[in-house]
N, C-alpha and C positions, 0 to 999 in steps of 0.2 A: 284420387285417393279414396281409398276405404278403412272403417275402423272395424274392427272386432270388441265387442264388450264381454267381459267374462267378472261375475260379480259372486265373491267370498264372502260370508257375511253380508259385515257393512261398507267392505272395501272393494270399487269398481275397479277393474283393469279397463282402460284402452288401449286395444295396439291399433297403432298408426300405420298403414303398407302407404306407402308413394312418394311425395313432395309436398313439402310443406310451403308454399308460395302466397304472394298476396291472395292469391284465386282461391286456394283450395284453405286457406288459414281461418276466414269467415264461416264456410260451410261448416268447416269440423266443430269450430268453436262451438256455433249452434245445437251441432247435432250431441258433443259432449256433454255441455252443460244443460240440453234436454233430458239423455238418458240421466244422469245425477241426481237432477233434481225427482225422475218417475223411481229411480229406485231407492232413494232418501239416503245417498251414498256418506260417508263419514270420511273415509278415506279413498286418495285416488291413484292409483298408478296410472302411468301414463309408458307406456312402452314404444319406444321410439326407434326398435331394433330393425325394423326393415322400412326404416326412411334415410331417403339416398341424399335427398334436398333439401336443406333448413335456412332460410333467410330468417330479415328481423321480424318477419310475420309469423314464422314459426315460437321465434323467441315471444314475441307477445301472447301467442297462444297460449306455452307454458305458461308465464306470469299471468297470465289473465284465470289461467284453471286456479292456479296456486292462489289468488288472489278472492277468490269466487269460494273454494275450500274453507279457507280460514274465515271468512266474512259466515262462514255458518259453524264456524266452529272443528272444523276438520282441518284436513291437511291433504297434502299432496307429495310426489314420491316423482322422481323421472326413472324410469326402466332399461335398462341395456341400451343405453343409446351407440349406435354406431360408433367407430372411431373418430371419424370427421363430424358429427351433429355433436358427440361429446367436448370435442373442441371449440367450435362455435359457443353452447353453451356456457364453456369454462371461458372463454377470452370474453363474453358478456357479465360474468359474474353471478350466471346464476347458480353455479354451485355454492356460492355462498349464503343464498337466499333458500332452497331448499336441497333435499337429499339426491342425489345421482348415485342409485345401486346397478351393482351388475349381478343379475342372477344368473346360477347356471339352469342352462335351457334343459328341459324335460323332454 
């Protein structure tokens, strides 16, 4: 797995390419909430549009950003998530916990 950071303002994008797995859940969380905290981010998207594989380590990831956000005062956003990572998400409930936008791609 690799992320992309692209930062507007005070609002970070992540886009996530690969699987989200025990393995690769740890790594990202770190390297996430490293860049966040170096660019003093308020808000965060998280773009989840070219991840093929999401288990419940994926689901923690998001609640763990989401959670990490708010504790400073910000917020968090999920991004074009796949058809099937959208659904994992939703049969967990996290769409009711935060926002799931679908933007169209540029």
């Amino acid at each position: 797995m690799h992320i992309d950071y692209k930062l507007r303002g005070t609002t970070l994008t992540a886009a996530l390419h690969g699987e989200i797995d025990h393995h690769t859940a740890a790594i990202a969380r770190s390297e996430i909430d490293m860049e966040i905290d170096r660019v003093k981010a308020t808000g965060l998207n998280l773009d989840l549009s070219d991840i093929s594989f999401c288990d419940s380590s994926g689901l923690g990831l998001v609640m763990g950003r989401l959670k990490k956000m708010k504790a400073g005062g910000g917020s968090a956003v999920v991004v074009n998530p796949s058809e099937r990572v959208e659904k994992v998400l939703t049969l967990a409930g996290i769409d009711t916990l935060m926002p799931i936008k679908k933007e169209e791609r540029k």
